[in-house]
TIMI-2910 file (N, C-alpha, C, CB; in pm, 1 decimal, decimal comma, always signed):
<rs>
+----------+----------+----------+----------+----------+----------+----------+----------+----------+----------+----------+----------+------+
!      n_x !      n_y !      n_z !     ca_x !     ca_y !     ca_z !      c_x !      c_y !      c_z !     cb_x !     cb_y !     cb_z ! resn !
+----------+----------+----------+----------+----------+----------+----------+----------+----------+----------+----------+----------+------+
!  +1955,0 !   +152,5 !   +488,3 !  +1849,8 !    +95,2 !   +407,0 !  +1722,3 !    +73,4 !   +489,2 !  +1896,8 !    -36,5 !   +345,6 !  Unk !
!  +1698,2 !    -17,6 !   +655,9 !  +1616,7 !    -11,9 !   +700,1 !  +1535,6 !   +110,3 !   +714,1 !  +1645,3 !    -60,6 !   +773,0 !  Unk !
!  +1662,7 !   +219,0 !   +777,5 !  +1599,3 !   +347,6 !   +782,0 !  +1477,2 !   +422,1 !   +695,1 !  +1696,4 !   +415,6 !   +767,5 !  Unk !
!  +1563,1 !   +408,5 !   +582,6 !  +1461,2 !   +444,6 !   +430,0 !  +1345,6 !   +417,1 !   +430,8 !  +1490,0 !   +376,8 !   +302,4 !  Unk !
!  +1359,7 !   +285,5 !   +444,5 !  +1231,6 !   +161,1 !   +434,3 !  +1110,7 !   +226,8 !   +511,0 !  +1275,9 !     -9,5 !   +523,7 !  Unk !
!  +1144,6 !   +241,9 !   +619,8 !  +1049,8 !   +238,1 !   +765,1 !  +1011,9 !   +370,3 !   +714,7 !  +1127,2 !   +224,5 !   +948,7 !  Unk !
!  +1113,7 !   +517,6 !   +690,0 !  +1051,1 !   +653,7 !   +624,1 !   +979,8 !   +635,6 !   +574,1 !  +1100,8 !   +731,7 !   +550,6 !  Unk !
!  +1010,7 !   +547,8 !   +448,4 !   +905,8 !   +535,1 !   +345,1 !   +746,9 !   +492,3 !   +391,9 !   +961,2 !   +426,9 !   +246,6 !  Unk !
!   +775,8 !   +338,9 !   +444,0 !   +612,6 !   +290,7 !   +526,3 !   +577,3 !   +426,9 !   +630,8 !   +633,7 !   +107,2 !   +656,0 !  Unk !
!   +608,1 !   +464,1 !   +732,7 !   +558,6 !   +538,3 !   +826,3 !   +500,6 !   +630,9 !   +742,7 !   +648,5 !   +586,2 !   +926,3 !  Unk !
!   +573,2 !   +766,2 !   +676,9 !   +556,8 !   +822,0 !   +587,2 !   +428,7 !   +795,4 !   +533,0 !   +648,2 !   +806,4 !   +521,3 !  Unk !
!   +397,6 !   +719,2 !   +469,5 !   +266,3 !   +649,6 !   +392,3 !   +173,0 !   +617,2 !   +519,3 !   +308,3 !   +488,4 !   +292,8 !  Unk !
!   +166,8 !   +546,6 !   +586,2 !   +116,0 !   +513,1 !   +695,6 !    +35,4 !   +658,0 !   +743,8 !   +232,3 !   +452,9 !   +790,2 !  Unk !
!   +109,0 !   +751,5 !   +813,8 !    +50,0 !   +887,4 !   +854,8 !     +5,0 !   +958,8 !   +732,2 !   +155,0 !   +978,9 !   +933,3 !  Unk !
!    +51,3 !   +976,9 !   +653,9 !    -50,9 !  +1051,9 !   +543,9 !   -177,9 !  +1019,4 !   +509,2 !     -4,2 !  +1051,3 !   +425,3 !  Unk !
!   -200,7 !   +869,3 !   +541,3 !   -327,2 !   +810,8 !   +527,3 !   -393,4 !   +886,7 !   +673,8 !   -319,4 !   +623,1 !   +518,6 !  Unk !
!   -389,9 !   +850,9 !   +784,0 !   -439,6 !   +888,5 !   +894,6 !   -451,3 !  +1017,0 !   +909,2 !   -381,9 !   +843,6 !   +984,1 !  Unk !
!   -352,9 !  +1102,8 !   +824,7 !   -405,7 !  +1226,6 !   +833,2 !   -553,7 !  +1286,2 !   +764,5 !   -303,2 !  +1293,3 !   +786,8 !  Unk !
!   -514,7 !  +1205,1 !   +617,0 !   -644,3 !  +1202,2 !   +537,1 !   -763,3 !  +1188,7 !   +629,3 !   -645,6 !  +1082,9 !   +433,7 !  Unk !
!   -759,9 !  +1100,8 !   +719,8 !   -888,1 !  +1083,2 !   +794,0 !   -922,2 !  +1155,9 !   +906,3 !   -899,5 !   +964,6 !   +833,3 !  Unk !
!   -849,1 !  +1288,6 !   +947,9 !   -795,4 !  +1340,0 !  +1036,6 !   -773,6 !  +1264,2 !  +1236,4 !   -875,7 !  +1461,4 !  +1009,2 !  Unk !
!   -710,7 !  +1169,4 !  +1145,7 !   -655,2 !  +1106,3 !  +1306,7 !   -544,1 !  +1192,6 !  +1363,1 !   -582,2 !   +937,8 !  +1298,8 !  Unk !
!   -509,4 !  +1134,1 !  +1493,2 !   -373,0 !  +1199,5 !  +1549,9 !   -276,1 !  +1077,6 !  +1572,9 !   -396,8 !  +1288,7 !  +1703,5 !  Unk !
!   -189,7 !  +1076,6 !  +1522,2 !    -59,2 !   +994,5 !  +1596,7 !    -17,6 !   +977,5 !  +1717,3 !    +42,7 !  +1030,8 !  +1567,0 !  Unk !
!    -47,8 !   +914,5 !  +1752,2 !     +2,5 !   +941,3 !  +1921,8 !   +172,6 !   +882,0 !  +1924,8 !   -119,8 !   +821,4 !  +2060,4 !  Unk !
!   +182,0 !   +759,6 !  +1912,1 !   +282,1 !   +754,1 !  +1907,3 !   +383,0 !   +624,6 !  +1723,9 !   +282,2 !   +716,9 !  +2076,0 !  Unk !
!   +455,8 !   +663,6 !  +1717,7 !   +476,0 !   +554,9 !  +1607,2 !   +633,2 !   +430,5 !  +1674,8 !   +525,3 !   +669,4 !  +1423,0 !  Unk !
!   +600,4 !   +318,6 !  +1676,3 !   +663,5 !   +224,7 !  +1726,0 !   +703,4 !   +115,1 !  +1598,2 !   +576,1 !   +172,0 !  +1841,8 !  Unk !
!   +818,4 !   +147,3 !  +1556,9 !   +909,7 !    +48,2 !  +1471,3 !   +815,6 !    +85,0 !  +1339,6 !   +918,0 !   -144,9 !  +1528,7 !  Unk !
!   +717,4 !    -40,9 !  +1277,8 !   +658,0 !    -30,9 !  +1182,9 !   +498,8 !    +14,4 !  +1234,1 !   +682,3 !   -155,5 !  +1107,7 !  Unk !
!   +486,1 !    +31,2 !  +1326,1 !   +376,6 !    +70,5 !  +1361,2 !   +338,3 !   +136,1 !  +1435,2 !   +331,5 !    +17,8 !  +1374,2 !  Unk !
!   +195,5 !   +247,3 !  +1460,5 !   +126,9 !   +376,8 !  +1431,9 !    +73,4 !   +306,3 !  +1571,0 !    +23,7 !   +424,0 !  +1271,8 !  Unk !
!    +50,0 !   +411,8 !  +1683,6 !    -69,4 !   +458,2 !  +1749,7 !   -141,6 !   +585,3 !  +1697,4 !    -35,2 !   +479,9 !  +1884,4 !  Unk !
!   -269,0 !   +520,4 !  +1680,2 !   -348,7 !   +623,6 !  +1591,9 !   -508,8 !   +701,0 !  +1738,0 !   -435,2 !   +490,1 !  +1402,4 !  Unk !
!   -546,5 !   +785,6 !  +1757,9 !   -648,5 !   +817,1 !  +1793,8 !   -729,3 !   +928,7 !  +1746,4 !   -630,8 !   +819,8 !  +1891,3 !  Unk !
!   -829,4 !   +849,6 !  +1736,8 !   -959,4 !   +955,1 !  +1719,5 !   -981,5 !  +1003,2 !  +1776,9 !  -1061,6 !   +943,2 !  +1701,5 !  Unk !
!  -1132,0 !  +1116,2 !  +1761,5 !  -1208,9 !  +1151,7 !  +1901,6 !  -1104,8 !  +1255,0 !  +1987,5 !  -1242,3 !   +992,6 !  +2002,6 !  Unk !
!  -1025,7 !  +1289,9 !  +1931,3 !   -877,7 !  +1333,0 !  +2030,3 !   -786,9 !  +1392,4 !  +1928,0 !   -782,6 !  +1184,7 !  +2113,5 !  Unk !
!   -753,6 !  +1562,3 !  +1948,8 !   -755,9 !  +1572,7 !  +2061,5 !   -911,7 !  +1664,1 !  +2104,3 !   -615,5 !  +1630,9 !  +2094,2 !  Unk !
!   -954,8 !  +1712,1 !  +1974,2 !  -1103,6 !  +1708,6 !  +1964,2 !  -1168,2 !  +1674,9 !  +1910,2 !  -1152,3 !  +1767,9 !  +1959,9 !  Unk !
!  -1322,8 !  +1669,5 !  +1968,6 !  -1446,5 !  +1606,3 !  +1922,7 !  -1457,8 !  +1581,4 !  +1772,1 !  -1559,5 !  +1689,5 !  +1964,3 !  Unk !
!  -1510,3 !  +1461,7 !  +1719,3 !  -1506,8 !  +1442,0 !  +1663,2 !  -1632,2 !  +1353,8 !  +1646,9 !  -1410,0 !  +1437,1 !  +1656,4 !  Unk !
!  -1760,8 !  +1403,2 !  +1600,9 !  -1892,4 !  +1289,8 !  +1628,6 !  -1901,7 !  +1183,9 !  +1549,2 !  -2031,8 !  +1345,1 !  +1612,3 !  Unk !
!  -1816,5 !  +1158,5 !  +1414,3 !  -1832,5 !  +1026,3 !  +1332,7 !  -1702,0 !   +960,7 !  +1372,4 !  -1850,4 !  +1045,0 !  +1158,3 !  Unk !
!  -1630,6 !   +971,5 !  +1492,2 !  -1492,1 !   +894,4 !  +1473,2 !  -1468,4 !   +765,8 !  +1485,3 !  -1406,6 !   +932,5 !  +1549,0 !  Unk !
!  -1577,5 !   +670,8 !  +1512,1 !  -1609,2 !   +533,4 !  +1460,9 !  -1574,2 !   +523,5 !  +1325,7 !  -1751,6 !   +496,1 !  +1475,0 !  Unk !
!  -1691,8 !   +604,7 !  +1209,1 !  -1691,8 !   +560,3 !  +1096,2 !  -1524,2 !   +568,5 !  +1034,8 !  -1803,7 !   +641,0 !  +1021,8 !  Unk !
!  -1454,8 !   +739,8 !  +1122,8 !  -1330,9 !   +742,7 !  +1066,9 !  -1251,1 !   +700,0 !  +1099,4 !  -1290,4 !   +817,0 !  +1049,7 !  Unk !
!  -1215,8 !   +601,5 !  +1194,3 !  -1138,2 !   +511,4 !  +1248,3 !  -1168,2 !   +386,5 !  +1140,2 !  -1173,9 !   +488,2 !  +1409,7 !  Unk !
!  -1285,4 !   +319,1 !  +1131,5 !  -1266,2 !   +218,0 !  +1088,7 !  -1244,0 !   +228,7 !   +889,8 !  -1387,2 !   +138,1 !  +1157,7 !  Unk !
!  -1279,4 !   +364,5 !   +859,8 !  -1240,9 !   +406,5 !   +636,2 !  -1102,3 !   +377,2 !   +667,8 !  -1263,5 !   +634,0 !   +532,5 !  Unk !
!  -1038,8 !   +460,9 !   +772,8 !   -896,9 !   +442,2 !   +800,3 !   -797,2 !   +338,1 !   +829,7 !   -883,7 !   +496,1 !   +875,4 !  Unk !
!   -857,6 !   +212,1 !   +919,7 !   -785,6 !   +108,9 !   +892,5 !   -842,5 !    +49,0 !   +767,3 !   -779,7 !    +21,2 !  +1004,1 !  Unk !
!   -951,8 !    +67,5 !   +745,3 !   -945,0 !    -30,9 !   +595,3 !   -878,4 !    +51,4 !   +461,3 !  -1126,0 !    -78,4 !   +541,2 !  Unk !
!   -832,8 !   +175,4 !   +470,4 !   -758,4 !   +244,4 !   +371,5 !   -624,8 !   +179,5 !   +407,6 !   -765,6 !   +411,4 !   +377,8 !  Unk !
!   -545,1 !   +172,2 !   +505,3 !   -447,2 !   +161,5 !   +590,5 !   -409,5 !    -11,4 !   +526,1 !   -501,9 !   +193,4 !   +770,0 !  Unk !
!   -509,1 !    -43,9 !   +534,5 !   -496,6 !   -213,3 !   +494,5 !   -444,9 !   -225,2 !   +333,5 !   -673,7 !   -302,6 !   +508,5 !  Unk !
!   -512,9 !   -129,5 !   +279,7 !   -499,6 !   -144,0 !   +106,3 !   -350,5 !    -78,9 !   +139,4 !   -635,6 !    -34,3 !    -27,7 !  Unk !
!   -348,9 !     +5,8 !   +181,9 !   -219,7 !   +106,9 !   +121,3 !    -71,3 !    +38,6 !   +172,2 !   -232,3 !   +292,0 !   +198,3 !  Unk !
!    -71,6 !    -29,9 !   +288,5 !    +43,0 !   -166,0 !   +357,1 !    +33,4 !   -262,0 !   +244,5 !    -14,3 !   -262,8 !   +528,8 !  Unk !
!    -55,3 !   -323,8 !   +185,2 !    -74,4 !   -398,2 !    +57,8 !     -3,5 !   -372,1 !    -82,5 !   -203,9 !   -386,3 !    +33,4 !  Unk !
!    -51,1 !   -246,8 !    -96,2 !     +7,2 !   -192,5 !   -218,7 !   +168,7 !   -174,1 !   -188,7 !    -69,7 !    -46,0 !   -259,7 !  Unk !
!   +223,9 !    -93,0 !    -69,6 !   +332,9 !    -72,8 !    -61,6 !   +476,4 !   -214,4 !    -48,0 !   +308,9 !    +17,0 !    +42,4 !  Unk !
!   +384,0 !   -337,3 !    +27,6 !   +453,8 !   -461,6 !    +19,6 !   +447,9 !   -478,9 !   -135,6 !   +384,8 !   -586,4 !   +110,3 !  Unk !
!   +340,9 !   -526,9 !   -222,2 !   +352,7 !   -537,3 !   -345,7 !   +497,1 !   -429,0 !   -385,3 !   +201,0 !   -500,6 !   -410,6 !  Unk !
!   +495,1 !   -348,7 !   -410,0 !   +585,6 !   -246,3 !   -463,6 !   +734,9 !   -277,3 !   -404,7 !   +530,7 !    -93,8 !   -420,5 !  Unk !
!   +738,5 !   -315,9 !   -345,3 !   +857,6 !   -308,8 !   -298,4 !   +892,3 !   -461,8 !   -339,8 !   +866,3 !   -260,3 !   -141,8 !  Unk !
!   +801,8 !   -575,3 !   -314,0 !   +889,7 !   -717,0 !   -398,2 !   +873,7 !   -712,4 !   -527,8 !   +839,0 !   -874,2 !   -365,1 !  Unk !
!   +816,7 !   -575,7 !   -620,3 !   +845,2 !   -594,5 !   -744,3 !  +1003,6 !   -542,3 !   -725,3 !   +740,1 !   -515,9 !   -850,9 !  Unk !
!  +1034,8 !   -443,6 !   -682,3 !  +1124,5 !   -392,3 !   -666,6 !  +1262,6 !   -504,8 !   -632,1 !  +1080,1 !   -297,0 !   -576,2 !  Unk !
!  +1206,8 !   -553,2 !   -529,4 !  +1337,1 !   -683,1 !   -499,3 !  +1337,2 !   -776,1 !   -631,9 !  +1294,2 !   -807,4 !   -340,0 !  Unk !
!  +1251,1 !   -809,1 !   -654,7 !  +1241,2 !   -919,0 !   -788,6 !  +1274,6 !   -886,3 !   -871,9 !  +1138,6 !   -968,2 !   -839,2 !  Unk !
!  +1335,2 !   -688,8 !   -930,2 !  +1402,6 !   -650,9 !  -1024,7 !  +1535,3 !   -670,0 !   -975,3 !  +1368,7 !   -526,5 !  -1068,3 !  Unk !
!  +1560,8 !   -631,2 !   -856,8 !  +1692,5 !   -621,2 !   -813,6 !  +1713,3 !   -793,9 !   -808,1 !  +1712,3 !   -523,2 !   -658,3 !  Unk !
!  +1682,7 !   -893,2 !   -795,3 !  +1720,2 !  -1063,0 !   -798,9 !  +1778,3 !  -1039,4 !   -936,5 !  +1573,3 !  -1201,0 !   -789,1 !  Unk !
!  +1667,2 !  -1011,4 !  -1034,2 !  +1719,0 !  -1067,5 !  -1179,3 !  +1794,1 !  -1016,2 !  -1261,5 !  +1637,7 !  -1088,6 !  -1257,2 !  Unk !
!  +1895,1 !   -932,4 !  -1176,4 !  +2052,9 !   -841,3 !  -1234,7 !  +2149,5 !   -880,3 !  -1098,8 !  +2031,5 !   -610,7 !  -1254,2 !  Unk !
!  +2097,6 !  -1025,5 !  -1067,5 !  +2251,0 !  -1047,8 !   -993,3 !  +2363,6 !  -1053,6 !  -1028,3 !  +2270,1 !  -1137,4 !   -941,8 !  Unk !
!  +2394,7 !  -1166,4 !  -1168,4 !  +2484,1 !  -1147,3 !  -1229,0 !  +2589,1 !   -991,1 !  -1215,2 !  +2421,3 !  -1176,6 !  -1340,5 !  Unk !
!  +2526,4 !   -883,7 !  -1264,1 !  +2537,6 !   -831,4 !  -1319,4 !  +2614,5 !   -749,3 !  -1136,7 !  +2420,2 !   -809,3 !  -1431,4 !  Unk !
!  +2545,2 !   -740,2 !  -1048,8 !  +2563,9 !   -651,7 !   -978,8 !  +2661,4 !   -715,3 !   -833,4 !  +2420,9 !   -591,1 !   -960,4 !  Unk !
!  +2705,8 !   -855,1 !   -852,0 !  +2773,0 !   -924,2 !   -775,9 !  +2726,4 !   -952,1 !   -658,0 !  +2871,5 !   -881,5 !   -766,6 !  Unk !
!  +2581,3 !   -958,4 !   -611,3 !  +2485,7 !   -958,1 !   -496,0 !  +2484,4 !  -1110,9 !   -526,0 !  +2329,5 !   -857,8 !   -499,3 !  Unk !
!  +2520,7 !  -1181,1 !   -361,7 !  +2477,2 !  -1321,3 !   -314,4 !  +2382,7 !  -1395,5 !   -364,7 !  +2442,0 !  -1321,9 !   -201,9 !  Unk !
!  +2353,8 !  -1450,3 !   -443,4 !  +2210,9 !  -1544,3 !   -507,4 !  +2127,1 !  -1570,3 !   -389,3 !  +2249,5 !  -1713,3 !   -583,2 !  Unk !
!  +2226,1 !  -1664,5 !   -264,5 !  +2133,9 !  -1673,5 !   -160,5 !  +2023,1 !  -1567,9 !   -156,2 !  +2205,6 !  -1670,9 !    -41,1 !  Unk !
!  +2091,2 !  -1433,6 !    -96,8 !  +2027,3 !  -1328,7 !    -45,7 !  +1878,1 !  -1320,8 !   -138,3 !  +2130,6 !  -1194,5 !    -54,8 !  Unk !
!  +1889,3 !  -1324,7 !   -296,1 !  +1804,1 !  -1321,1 !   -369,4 !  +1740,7 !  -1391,8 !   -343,4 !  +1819,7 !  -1320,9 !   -461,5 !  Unk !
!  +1736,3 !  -1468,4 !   -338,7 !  +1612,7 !  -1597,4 !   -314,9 !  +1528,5 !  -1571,5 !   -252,3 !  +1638,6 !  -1718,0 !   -253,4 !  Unk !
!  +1644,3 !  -1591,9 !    -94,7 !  +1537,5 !  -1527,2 !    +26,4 !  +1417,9 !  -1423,7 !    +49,0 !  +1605,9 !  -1476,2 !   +102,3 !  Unk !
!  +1481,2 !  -1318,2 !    -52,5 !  +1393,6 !  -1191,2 !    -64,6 !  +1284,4 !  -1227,3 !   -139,2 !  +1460,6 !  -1069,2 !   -130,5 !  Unk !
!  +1288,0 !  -1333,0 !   -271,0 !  +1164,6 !  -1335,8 !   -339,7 !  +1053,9 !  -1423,9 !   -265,9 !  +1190,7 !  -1387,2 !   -480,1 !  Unk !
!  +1150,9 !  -1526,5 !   -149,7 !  +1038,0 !  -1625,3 !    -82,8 !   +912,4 !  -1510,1 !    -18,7 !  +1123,7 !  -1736,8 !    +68,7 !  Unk !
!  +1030,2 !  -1437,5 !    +84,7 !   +972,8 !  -1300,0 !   +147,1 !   +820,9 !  -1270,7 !   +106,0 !  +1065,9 !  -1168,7 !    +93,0 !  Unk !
!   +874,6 !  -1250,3 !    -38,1 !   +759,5 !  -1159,8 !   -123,5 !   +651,0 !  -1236,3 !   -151,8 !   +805,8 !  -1102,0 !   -265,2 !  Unk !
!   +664,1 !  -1389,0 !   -152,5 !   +568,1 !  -1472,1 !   -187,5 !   +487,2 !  -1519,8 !   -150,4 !   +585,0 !  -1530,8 !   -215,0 !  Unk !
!   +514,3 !  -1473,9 !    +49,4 !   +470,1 !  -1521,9 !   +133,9 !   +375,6 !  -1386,3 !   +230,4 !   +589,9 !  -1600,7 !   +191,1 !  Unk !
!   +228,6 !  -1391,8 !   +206,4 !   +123,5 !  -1288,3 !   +183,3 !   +167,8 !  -1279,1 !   +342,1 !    -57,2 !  -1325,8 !   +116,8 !  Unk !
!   +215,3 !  -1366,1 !   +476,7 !   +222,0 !  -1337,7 !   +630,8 !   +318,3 !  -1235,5 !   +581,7 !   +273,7 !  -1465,2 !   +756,8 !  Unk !
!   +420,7 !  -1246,9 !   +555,7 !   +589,3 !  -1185,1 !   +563,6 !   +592,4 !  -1009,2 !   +481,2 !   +721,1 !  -1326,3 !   +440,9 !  Unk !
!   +578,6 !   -910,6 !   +566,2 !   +564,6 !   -769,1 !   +505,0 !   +699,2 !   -767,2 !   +497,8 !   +489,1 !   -641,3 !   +585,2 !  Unk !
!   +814,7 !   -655,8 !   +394,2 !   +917,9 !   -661,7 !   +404,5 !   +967,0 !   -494,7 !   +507,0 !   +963,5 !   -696,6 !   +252,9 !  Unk !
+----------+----------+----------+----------+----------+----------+----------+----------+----------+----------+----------+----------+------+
</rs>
């Protein structure tokens, strides 16, 4: 499941940076080394460094949203699916809490 998860964010993550034609240098857990300017010239790579983290910002946004709608469907068929209530909970605090990405 983590696995998925992280595909999924990274996945999203570099497609954005590609859009802007960055390079990956390296990707670490949930997060991207990104460079411009590199591995060639590139004379606006200020402006495209910074469309890119602020695209980067919306699109980590949207994808947390999406995913605690997602948990908050999966809470409200516990009954149904024999999953821990605890566990539920926890996940919706998660979601409620704008610090906590899942």
């Amino acid at each position: 499941m983590l696995g998925e998860l992280l595909n999924e964010y990274v996945g999203g993550i570099t497609d954005t940076v590609f859009a802007h034609e960055g390079t990956v240098a390296k990707v670490i857990g949930d997060a991207i080394q990104v460079l411009f300017n590199a591995p060639g010239d590139q004379p606006d790579y200020a402006q495209r460094a910074i469309a890119c983290a602020q695209e980067l910002d919306v699109w980590a946004q949207a994808f947390r949203e999406c995913r605690c709608r997602s948990q908050r469907r999966d809470a409200g068929s516990i009954g149904e699916t024999g999953h821990d209530p605890s566990d539920a909970r926890l996940r919706l605090i998660e979601c409620s809490n704008p610090a906590v990405t899942p």
